[in-house]
PyMOL Python script that loads the backbone (N, CA, C, O; Angstrom):
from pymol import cmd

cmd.read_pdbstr("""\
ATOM      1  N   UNK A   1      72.797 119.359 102.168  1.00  0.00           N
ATOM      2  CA  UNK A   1      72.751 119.800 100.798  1.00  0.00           C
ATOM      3  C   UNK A   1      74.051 120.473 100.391  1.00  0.00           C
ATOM      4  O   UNK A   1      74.712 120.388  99.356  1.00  0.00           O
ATOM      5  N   UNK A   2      74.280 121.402 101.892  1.00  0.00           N
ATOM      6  CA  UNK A   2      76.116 121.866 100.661  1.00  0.00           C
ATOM      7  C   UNK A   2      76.901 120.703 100.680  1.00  0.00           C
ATOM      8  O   UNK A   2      77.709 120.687  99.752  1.00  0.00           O
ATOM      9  N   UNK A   3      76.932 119.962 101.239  1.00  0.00           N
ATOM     10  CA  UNK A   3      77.486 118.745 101.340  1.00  0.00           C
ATOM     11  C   UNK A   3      77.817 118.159  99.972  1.00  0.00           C
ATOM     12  O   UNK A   3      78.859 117.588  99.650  1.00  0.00           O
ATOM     13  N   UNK A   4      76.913 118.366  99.347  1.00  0.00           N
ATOM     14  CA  UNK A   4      76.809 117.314  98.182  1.00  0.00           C
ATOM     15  C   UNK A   4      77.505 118.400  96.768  1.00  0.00           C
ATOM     16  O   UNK A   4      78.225 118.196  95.790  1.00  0.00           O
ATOM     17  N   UNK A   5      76.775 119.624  97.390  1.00  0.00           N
ATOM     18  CA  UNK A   5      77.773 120.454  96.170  1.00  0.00           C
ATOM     19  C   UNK A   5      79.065 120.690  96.216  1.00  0.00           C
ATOM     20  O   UNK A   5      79.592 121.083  95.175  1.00  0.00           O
ATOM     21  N   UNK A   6      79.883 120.513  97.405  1.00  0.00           N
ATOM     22  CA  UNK A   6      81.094 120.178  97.627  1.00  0.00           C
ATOM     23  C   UNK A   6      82.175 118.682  97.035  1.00  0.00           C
ATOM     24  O   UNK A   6      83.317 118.535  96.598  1.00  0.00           O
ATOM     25  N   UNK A   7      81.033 117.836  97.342  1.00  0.00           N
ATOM     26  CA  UNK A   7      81.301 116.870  96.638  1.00  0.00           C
ATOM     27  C   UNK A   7      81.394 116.439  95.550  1.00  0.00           C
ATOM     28  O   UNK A   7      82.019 115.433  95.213  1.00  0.00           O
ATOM     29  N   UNK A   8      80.484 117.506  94.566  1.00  0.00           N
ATOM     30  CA  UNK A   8      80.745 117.255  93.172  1.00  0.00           C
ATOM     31  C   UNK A   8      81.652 117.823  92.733  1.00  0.00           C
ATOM     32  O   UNK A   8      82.145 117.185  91.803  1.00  0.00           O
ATOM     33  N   UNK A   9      82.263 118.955  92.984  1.00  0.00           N
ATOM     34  CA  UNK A   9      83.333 119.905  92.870  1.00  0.00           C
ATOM     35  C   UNK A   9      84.214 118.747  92.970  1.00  0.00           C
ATOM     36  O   UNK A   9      84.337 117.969  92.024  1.00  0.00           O
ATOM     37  N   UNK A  10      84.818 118.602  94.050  1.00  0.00           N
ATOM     38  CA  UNK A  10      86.034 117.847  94.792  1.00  0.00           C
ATOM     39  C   UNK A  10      85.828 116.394  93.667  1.00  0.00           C
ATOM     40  O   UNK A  10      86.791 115.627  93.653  1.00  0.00           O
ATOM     41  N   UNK A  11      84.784 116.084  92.883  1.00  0.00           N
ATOM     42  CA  UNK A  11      85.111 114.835  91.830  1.00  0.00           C
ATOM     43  C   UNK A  11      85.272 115.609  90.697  1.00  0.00           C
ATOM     44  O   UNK A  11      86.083 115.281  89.830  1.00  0.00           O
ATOM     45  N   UNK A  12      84.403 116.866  90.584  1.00  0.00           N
ATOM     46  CA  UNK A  12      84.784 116.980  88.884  1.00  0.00           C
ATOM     47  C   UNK A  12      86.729 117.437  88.650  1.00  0.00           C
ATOM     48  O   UNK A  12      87.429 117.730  87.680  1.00  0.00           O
ATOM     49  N   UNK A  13      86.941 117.284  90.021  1.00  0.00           N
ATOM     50  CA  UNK A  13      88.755 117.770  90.120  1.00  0.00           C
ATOM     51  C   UNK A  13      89.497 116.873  90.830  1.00  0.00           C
ATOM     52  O   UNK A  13      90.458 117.175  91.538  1.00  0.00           O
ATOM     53  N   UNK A  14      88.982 115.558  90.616  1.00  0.00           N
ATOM     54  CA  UNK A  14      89.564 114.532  91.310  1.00  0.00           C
ATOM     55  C   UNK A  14      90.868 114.656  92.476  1.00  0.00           C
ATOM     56  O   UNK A  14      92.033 114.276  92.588  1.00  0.00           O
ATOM     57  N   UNK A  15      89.678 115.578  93.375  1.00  0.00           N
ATOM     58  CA  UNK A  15      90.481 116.125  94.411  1.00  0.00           C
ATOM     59  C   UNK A  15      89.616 115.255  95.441  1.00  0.00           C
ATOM     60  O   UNK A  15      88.395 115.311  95.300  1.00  0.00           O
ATOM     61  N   UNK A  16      90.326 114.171  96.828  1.00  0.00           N
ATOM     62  CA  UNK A  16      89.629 113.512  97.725  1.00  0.00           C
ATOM     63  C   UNK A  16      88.976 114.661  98.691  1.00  0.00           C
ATOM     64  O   UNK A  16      89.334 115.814  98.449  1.00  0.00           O
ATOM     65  N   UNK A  17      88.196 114.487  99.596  1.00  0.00           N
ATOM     66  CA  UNK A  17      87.379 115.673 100.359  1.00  0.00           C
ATOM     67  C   UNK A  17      86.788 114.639 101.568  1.00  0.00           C
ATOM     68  O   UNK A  17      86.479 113.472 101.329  1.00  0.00           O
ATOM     69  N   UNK A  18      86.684 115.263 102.894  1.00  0.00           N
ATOM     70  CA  UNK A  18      85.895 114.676 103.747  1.00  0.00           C
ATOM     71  C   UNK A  18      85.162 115.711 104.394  1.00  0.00           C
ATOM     72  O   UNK A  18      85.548 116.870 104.545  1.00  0.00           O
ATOM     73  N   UNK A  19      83.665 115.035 104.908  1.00  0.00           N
ATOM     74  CA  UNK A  19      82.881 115.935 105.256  1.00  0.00           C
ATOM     75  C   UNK A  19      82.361 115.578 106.703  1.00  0.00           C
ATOM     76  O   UNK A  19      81.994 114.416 106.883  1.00  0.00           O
ATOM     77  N   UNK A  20      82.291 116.548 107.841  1.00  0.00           N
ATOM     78  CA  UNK A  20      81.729 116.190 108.865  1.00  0.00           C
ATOM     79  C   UNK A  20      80.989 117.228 109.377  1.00  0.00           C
ATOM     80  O   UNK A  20      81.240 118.419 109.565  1.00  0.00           O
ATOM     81  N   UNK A  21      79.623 116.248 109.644  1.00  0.00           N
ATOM     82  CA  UNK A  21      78.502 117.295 109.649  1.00  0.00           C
ATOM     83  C   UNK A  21      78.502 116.835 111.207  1.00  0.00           C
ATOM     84  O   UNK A  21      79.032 115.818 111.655  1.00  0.00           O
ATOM     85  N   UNK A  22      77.747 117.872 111.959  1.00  0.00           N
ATOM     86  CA  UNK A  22      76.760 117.235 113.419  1.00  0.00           C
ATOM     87  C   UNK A  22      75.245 117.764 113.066  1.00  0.00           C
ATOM     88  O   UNK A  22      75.024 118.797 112.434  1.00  0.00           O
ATOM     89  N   UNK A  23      74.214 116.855 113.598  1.00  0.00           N
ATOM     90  CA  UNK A  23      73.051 117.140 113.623  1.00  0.00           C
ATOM     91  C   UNK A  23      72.132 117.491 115.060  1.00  0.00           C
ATOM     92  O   UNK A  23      71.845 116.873 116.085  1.00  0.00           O
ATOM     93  N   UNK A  24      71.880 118.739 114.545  1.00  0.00           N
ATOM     94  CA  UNK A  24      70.926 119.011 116.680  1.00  0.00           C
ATOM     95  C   UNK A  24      69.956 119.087 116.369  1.00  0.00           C
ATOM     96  O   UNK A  24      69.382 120.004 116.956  1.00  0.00           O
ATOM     97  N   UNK A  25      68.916 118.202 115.179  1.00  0.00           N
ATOM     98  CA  UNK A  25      67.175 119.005 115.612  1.00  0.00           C
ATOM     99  C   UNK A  25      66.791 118.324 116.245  1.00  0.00           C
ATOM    100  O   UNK A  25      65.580 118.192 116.062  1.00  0.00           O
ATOM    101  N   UNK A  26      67.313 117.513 117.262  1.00  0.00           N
ATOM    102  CA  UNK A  26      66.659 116.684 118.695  1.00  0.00           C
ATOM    103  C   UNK A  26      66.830 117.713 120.052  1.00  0.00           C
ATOM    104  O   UNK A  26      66.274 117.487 121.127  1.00  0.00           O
ATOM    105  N   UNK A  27      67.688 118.857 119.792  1.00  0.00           N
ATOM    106  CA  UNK A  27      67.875 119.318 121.285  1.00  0.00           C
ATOM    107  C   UNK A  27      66.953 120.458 121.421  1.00  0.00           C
ATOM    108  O   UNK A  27      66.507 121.251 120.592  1.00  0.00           O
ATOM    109  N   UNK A  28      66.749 120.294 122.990  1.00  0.00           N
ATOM    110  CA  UNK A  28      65.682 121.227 123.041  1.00  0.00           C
ATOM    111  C   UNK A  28      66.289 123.394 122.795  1.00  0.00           C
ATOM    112  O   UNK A  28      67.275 123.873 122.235  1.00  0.00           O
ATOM    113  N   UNK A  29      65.491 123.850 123.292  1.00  0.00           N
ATOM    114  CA  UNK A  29      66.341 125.219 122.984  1.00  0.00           C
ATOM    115  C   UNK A  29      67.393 125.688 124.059  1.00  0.00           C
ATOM    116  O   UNK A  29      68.020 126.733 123.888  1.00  0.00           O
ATOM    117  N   UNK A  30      67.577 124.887 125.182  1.00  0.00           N
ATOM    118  CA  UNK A  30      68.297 125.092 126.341  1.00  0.00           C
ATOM    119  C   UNK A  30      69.906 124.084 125.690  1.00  0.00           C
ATOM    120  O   UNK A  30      71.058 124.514 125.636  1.00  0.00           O
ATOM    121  N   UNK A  31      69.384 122.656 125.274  1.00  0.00           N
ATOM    122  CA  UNK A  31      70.261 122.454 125.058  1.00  0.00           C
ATOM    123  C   UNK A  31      71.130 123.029 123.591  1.00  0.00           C
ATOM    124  O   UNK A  31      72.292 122.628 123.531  1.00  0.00           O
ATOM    125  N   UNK A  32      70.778 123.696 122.721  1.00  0.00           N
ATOM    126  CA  UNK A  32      70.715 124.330 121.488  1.00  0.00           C
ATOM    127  C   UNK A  32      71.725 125.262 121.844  1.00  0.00           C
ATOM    128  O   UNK A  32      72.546 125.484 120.954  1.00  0.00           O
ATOM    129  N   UNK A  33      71.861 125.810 122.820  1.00  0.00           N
ATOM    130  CA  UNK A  33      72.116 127.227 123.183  1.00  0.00           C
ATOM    131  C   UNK A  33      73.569 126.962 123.397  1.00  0.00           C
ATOM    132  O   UNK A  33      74.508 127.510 122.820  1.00  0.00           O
ATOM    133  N   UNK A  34      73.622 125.732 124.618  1.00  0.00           N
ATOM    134  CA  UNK A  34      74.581 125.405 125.226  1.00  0.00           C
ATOM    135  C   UNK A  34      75.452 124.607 124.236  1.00  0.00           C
ATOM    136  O   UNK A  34      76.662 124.750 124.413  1.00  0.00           O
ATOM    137  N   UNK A  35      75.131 123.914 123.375  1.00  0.00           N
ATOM    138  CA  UNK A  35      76.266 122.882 122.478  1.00  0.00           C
ATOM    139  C   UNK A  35      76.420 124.092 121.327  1.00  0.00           C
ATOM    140  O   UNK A  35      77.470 123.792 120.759  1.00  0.00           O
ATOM    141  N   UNK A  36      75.865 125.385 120.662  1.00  0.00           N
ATOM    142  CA  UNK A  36      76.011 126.129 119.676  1.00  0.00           C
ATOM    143  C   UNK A  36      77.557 126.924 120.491  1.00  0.00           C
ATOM    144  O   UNK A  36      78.193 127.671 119.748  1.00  0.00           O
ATOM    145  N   UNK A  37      77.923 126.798 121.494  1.00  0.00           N
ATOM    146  CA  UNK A  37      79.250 127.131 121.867  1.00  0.00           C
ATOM    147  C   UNK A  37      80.392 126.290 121.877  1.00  0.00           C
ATOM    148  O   UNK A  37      81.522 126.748 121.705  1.00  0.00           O
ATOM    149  N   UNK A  38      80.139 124.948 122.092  1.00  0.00           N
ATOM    150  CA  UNK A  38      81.140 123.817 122.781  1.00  0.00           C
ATOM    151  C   UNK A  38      81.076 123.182 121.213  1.00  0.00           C
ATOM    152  O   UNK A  38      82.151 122.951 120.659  1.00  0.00           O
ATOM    153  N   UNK A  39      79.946 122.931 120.576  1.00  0.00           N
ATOM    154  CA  UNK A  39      80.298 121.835 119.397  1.00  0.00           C
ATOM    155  C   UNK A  39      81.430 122.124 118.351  1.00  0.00           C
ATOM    156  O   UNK A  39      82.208 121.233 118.011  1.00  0.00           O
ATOM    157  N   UNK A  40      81.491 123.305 117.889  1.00  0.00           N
ATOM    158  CA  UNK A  40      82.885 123.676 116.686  1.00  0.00           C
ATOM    159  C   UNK A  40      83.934 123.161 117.626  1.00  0.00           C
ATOM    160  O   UNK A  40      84.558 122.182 117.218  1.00  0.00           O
ATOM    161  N   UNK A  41      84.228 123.607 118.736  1.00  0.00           N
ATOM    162  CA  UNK A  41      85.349 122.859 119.449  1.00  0.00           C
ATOM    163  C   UNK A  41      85.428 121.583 119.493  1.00  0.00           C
ATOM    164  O   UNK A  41      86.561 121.175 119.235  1.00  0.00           O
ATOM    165  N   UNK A  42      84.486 120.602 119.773  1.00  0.00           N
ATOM    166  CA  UNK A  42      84.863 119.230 119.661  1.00  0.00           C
ATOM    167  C   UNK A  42      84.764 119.015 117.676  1.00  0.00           C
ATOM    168  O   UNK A  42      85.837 118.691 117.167  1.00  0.00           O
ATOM    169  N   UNK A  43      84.071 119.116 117.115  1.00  0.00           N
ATOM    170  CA  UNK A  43      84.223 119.156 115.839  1.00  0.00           C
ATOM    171  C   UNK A  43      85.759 119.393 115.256  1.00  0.00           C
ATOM    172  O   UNK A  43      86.484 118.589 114.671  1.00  0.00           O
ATOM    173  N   UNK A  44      85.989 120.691 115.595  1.00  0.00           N
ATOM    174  CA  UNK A  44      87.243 120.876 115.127  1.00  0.00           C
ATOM    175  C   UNK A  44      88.655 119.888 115.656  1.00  0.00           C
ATOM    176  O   UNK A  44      89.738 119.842 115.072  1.00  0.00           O
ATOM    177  N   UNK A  45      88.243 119.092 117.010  1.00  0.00           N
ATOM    178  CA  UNK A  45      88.957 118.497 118.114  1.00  0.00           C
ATOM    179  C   UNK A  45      88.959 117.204 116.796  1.00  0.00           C
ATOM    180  O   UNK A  45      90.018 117.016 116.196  1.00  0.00           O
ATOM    181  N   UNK A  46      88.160 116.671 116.561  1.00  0.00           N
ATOM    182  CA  UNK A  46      87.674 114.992 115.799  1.00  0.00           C
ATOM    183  C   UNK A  46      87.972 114.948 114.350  1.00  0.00           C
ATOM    184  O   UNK A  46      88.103 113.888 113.737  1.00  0.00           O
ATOM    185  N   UNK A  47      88.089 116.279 113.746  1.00  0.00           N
ATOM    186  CA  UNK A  47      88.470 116.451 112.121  1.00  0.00           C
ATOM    187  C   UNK A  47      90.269 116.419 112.472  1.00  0.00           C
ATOM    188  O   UNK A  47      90.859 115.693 111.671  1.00  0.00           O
ATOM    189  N   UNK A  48      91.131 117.045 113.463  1.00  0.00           N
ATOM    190  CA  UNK A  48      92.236 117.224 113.628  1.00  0.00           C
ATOM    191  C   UNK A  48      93.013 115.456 114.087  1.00  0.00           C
ATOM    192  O   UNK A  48      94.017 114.757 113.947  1.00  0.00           O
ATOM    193  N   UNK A  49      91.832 115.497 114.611  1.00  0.00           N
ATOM    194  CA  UNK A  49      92.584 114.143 115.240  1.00  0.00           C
ATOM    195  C   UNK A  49      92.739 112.669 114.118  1.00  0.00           C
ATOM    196  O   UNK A  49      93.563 111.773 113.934  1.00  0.00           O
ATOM    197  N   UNK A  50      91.492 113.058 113.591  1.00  0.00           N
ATOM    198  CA  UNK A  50      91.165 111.950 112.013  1.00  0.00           C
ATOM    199  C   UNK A  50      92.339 112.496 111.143  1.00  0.00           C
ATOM    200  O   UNK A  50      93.189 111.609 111.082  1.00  0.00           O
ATOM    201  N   UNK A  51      92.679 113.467 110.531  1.00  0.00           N
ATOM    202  CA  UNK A  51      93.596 114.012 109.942  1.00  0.00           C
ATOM    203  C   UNK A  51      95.089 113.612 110.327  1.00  0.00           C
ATOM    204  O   UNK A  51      96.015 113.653 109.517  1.00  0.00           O
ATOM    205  N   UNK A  52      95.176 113.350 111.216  1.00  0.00           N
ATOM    206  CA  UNK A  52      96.637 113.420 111.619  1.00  0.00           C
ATOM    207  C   UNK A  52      96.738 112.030 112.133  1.00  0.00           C
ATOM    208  O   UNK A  52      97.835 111.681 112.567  1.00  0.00           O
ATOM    209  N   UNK A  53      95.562 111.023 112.150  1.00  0.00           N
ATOM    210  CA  UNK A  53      95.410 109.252 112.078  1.00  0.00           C
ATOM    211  C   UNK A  53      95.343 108.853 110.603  1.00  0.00           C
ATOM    212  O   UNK A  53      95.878 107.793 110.276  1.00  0.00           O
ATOM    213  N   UNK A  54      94.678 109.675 109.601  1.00  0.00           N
ATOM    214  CA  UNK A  54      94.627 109.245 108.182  1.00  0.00           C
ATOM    215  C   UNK A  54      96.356 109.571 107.267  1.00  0.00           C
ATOM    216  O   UNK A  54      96.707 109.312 106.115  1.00  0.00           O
ATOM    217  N   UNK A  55      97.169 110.300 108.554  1.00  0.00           N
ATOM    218  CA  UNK A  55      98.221 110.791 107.396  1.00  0.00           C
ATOM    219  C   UNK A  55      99.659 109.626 108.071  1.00  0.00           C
ATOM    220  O   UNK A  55     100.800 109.589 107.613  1.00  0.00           O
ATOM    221  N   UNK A  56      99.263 109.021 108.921  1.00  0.00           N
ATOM    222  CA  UNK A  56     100.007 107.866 109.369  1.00  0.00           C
ATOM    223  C   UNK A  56      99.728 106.982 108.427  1.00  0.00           C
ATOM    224  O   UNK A  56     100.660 106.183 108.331  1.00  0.00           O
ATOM    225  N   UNK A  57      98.899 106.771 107.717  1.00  0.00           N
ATOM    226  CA  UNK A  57      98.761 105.478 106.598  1.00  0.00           C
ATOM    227  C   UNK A  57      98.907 106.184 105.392  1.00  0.00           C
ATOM    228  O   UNK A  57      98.864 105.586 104.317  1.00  0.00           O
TER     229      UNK A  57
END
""", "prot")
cmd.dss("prot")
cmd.show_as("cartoon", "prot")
cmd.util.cbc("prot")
cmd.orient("prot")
């Protein structure tokens, strides 16, 4: 849902925007615990790396 209010912003200012979400309501609370530390790191790892492949073209 903020997703989308971001997105209207970023058109009513014909400004481009990308959004990357991850989804965990499959993990149990053990695994919950353990990826709520490691995931912003790969997240942040996959937005940097897309960024700096999208600015070569």
């Amino acid at each position: 849902m903020e997703s989308a209010s971001v997105a209207q912003v970023c058109y009513l200012f014909s400004t481009d925007y990308l959004i990357i979400r991850s989804i965990s309501d499959n993990l149990s609370a053990e695994e919950y615990e353990e990826n709520e530390t490691t995931q912003p790191d790969v997240s942040g790892e996959i937005a940097l790396k897309f960024i700096d492949n999208y600015n070569k073209y």
